[in-house]
C-alpha positions in Angstrom: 62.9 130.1 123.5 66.0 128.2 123.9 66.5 127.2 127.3 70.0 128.2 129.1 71.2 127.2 132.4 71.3 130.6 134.7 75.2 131.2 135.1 75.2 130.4 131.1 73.2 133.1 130.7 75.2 135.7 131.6 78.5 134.0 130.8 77.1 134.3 127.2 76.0 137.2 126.8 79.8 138.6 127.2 81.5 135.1 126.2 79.2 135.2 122.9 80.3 138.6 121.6 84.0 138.6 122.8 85.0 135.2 120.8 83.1 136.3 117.8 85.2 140.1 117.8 88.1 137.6 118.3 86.9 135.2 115.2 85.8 137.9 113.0 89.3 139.7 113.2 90.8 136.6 111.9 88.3 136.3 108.9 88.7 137.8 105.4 85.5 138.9 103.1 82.7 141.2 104.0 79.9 139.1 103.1 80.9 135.5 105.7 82.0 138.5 108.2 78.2 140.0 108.0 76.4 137.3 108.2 78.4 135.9 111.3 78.1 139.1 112.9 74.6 139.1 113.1 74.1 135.5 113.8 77.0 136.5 116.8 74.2 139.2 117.8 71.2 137.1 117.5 72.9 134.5 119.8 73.8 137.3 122.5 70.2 138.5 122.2 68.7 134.5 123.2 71.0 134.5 126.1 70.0 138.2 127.0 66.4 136.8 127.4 67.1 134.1 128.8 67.8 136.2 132.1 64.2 137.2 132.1 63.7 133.8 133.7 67.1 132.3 134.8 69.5 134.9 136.4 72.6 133.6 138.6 73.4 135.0 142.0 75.4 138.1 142.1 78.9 137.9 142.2 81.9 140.5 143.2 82.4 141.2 139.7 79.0 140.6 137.5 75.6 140.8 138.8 72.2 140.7 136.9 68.8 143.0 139.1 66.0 144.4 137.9 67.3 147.1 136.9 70.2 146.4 134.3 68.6 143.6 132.7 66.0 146.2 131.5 69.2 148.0 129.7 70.9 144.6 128.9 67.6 143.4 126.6 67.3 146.7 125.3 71.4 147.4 124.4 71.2 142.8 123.2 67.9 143.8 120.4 68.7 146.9 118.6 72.5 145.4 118.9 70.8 142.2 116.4 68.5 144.7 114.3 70.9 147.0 113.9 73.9 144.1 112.5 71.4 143.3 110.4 70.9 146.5 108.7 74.2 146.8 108.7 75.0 143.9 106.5 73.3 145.3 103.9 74.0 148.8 103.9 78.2 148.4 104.5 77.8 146.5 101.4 76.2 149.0 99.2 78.8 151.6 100.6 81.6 148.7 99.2 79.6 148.4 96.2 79.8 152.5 95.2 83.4 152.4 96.8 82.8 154.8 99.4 84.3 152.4 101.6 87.1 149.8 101.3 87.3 146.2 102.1 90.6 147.7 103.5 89.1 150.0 105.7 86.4 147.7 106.9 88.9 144.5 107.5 88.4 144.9 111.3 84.5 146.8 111.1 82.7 143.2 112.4 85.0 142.6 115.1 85.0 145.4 116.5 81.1 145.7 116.0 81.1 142.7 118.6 83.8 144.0 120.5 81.6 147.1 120.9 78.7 144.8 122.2 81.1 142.9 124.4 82.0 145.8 125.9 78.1 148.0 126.6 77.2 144.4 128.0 80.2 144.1 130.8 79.2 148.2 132.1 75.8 147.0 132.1 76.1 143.6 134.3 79.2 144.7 136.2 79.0 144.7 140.1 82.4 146.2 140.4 82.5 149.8 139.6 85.7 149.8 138.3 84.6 147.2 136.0 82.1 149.3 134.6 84.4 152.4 134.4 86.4 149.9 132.2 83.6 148.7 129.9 82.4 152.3 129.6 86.0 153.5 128.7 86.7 150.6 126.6 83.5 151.1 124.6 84.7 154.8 123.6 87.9 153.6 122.2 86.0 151.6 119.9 83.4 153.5 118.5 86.2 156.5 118.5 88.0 153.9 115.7 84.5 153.4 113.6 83.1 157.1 113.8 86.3 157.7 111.5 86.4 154.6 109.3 85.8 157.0 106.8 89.0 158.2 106.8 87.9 161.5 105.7 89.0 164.9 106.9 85.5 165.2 108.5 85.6 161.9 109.7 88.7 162.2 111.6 88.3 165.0 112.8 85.3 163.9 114.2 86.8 161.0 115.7 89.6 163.0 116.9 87.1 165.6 118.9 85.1 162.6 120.1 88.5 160.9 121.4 89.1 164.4 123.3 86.5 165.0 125.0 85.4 161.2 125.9 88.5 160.8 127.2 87.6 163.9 129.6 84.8 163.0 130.3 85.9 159.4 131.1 88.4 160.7 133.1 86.3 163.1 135.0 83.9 159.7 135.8 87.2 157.7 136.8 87.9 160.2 139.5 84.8 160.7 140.7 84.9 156.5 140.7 87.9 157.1 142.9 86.3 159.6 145.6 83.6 156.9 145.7 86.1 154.5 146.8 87.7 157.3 149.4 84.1 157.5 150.5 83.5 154.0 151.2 86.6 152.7 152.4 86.2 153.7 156.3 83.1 151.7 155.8 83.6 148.8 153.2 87.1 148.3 154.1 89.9 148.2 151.3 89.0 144.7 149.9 87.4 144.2 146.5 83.8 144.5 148.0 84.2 147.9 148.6 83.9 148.7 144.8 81.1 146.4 144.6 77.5 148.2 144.0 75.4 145.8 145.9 77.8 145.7 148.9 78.3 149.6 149.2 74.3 149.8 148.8 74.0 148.6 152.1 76.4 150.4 153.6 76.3 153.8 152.0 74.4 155.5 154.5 77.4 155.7 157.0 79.9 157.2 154.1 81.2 160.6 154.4 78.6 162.4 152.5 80.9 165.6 151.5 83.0 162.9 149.5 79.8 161.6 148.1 78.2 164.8 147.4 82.6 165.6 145.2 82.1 162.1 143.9 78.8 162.2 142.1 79.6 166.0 140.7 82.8 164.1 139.0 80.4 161.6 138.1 77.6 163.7 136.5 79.7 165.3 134.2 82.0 162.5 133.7 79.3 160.1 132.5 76.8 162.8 131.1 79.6 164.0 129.0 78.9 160.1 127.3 75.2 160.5 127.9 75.3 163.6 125.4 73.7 165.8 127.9 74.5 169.7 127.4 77.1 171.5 127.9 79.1 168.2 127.4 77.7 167.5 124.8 80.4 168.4 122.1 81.2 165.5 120.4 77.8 163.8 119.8 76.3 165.3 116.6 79.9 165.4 114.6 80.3 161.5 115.8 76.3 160.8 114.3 77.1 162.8 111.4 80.6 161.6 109.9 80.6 158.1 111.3 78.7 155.2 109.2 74.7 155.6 109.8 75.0 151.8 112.0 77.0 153.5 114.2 75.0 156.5 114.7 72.0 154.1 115.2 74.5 152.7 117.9 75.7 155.6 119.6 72.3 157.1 119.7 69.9 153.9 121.1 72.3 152.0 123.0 75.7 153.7 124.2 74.2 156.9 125.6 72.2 154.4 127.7 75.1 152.4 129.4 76.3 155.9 130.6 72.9 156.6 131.8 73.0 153.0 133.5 75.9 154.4 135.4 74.3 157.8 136.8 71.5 156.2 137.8 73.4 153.7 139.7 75.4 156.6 141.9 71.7 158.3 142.0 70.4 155.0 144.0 73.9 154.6 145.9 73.5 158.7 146.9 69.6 158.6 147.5 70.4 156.1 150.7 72.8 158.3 152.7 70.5 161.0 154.3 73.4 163.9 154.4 74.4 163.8 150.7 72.8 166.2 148.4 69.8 165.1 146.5 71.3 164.3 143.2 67.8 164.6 141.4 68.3 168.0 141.1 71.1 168.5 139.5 69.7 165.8 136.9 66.5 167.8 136.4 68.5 171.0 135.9 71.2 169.2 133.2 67.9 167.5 131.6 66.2 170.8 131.2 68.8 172.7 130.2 70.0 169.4 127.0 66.1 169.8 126.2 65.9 173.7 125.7 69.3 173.8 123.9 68.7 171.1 121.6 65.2 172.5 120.8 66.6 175.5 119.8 69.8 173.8 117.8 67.4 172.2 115.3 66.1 174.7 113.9 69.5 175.6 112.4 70.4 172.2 110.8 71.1 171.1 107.7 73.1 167.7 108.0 69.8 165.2 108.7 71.8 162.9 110.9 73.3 166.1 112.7 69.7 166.8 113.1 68.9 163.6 114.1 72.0 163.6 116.7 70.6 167.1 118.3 67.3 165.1 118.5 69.1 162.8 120.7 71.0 165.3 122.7 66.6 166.4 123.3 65.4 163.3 124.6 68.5 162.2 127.0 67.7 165.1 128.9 64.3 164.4 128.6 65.4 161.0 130.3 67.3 162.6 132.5 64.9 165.4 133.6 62.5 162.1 134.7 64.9 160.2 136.6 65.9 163.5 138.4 62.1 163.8 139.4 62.2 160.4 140.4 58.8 159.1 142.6 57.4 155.5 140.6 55.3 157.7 137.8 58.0 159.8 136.9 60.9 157.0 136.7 58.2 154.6 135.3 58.0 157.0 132.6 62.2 157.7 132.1 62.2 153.9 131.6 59.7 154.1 129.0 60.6 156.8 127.6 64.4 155.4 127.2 63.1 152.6 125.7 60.6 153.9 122.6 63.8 156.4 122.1 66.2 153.7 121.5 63.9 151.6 119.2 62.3 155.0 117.6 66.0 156.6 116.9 67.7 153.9 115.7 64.5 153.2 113.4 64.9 156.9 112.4 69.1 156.0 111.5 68.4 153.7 109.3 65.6 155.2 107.6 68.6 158.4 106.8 71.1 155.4 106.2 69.0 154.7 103.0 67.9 158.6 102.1 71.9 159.1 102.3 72.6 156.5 99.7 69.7 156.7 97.2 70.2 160.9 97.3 74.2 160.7 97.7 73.8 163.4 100.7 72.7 164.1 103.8 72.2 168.0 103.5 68.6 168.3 103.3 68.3 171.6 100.9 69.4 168.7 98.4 66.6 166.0 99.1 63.0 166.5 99.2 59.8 164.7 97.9 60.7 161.2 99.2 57.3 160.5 99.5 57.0 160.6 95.9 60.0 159.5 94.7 60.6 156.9 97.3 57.1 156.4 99.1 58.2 153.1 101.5 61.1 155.0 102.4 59.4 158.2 102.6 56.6 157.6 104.9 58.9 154.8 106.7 60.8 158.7 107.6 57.6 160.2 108.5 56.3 157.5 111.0 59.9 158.2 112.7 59.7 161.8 112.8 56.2 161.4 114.4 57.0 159.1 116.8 60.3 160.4 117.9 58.2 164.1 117.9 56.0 162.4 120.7 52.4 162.8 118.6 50.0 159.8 119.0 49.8 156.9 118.9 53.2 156.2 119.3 55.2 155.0 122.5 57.0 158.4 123.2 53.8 159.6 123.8 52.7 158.0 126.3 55.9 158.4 128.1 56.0 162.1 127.5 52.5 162.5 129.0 53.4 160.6 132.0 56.3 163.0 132.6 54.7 165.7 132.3 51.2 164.6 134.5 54.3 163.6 137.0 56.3 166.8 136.9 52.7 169.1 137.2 51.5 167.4 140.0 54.8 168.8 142.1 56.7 171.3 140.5 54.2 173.1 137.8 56.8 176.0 136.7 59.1 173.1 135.5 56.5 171.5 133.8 55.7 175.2 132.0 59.4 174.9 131.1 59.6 171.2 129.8 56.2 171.8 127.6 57.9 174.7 125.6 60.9 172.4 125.0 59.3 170.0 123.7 56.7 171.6 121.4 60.0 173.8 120.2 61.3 170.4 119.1 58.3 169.6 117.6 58.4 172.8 115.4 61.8 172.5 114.5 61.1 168.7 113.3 57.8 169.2 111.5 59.2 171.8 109.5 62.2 169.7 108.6 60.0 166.8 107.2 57.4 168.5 105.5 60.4 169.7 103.2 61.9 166.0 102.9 59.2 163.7 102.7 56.5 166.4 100.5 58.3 169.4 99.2 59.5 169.3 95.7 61.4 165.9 94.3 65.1 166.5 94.5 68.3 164.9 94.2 68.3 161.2 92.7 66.7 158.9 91.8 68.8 155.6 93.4 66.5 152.8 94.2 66.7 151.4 97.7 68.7 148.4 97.5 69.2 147.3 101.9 66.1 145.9 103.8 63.0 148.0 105.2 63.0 144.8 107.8 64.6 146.3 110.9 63.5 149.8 110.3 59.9 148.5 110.4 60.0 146.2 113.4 61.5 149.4 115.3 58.2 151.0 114.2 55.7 148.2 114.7 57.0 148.2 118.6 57.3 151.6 119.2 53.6 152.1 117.6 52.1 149.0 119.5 53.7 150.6 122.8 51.3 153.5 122.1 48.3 151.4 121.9 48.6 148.7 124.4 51.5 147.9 126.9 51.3 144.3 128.1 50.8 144.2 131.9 53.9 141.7 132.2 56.0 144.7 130.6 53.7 147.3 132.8 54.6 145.0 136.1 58.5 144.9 135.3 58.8 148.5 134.7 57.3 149.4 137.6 59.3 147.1 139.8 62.5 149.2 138.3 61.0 152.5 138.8 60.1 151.5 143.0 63.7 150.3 143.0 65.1 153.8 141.4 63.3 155.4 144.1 
């Protein structure tokens, strides 16, 4: 581990990724960009660990806890897994001139810019600040879901624009009634946006401005966690964009939304005459799960599937942290995690099917465990895992929800079961027509690294086996904090 002083910790893991979007912009060529890209992510990842050990005091405008460092590790590794897999798959897409050097003259930079900005919402104290990184983080990904430059692809980018705008408007007013809340208490100074200073004094804000603020903020920032019915945008943004993107979108920036909720869920939960905002969670996770269920048995894009598959398991996030109590958000945290690693896994595994079959509509591929076996049964491991059979981490997690949820509220446990073994239908009998129906489409060889794809898996499956007390002790710590 390379040691780093405790402010230069955090300094770098925005510092790092901010001067290389800057650099890269500046740079011509694909292949120096690439490779300084993910040696830019790598770098951002070693000061991201660092603040296991070292973190500074918090400040007015950045702070690191318990719980966002959790997100910040998380958002800092598949970030470095998934520039490397991009490296390699960009440059086949140059190579059959899907894409051109002209269209991807700013895709590096704003690949770190992207990473710059997940990392400020995560370690911003300031809820403005977050608002910011949140809104800035759209703008970007808006500009690579339509790098393309497709009709699809822009239109695409176009709906996602609309309604993340909306929904990042909805969240900035909410952000606003906060304030309105807090300022007979906090006063107007900048410490009344703060988090850790309106944690202490929440309990003596006007909790009908609270209760208006954190409805704003639900569907403001679960329009960007991709929880139904705001869901819109999500599976046309995984579908047309480039698959490192999707892998981006789906394990790491429907989490920094997530990160917000759940910081208004703590702030609410400590005034005693706000509504429980659990609930309303529990009912938008429920109601993502049972409509996603049922929308994938009607796909035929496989990352549109995939997307709906992601749309499934934020509410199953969601439905947890709404239960809250230390099993249930022990298990959201968990859960959140394997889903990151597993679906981004699961991207790039369709990132390769996509170029060795020239397609992602699945009644045109089939047999990839015979015509492409690594590749095939790479697929297979992900659509087991992110299905929630043994022995794989979402297992474990989805057990633990359910134990949780049975234990007080049985009916909803009834309800969350048949969600999730409709998923499981709809995905088995998806795969068993990919991976061991009849061969179809071409014949392509694989030409970009199974590297990433099976270091997602090797985690996700040793998480199902054995969790490492030190990993067991931190989670918990989070989940007593969530409440």
């Amino acid at each position: 581990m390379i040691a780093l002083p405790a402010a230069d910790g955090l300094t770098l893991v925005l510092a790092v990724p901010a001067v290389s979007a800057a650099i890269l912009a500046l740079l011509p060529g694909y292949r120096i960009t690439a490779r300084l890209n993910v040696l830019a992510s790598f770098l951002t990842l070693v000061a991201a660990l660092s603040l296991l050990w070292r973190r500074p005091e918090p400040g007015l405008l950045l702070h690191v806890d318990d719980l966002n460092i959790v997100f910040v590790v998380l958002n800092t590794f598949v970030g470095f897994t998934t520039s490397a897999f991009s490296a390699s798959y960009i440059a086949h897409e140059i190579e059959t001139g899907r894409l051109t050097p002209a269209y991807l003259r700013f895709y590096h930079a704003m690949y770190q810019a992207l990473m710059f900005e997940m990392n400020l919402a995560l370690v911003a104290n300031n809820l403005g600040l977050m608002w910011v990184g949140v809104e800035f983080a759209t703008l970007t990904t808006v500009l690579m879901v339509g790098i393309y430059r497709t009709h699809q692809a822009l239109e695409a980018a176009w709906k996602y624009f609309i309604l993340g705008s909306v929904g990042i408007a909805l969240a900035l007013f909410g952000t606003i009634l906060l304030y309105m809340a807090a300022r007979p208490v906090a006063g107007q100074e900048i410490e009344a946006m703060a988090w850790t200073a309106l944690m202490l004094r929440a309990a003596g804000f006007d909790p009908e401005l609270l209760n208006l603020a954190f409805v704003f903020l639900l569907l403001g920032y679960g329009t960007k966690v991709g929880l139904a019915p705001m869901h819109g945008w999500l599976p046309d943004a995984h579908a047309e964009g480039p698959t490192p993107i999707s892998a981006v979108l789906s394990g790491l920036l429907l989490n920094v939304a997530l990160h917000a909720l759940l910081r208004f869920k703590m702030l609410l939960a400590t005034n005693g005459q706000a509504i429980a905002p659990g609930q309303l969670m529990v009912a938008m996770g429920l109601i993502s799960l049972l409509f996603a269920a049922f929308m994938l048995y009607r796909r035929r894009d496989i990352k549109r599937m995939f997307a709906y598959s992601s749309i499934e398991h934020m509410g199953i996030i969601a439905f947890a942290f709404g239960m809250g109590g230390p099993l249930a958000n022990f298990a959201g945290l968990l859960h959140m995690t394997m889903h990151s690693l597993t679906k981004s896994a699961i991207f790039f595994s369709v990132g390769h099917i996509a170029q060795v079959k020239g397609t992602q509509n699945m009644t045109e591929i089939g047999g990839l465990t015979a015509t492409h076996p690594v590749l095939g049964w790479g697929l297979v491991a992900g659509v087991v895992a992110i299905a929630g059979l043994p022995p794989f981490g979402l297992f474990m997690s989805e057990f633990l929800i359910i134990t949780s949820t049975f234990a007080r509220a049985p009916l909803l446990a009834v309800l969350f079961v048949a969600g999730v073994v409709l998923a499981l239908g709809a995905l088995l009998g998806k795969l068993n027509g990919l991976a061991f129906g009849e061969p179809k489409g071409r014949l392509a060889p694989v030409e970009a690294s199974y590297v990433p794809m099976f270091a997602h898996f090797a985690l996700v499956l040793a998480a199902g086996v054995f969790l490492p007390a030190e990993l067991v002790a931190w989670f918990q710590a989070v989940a007593r904090l969530l409440g």
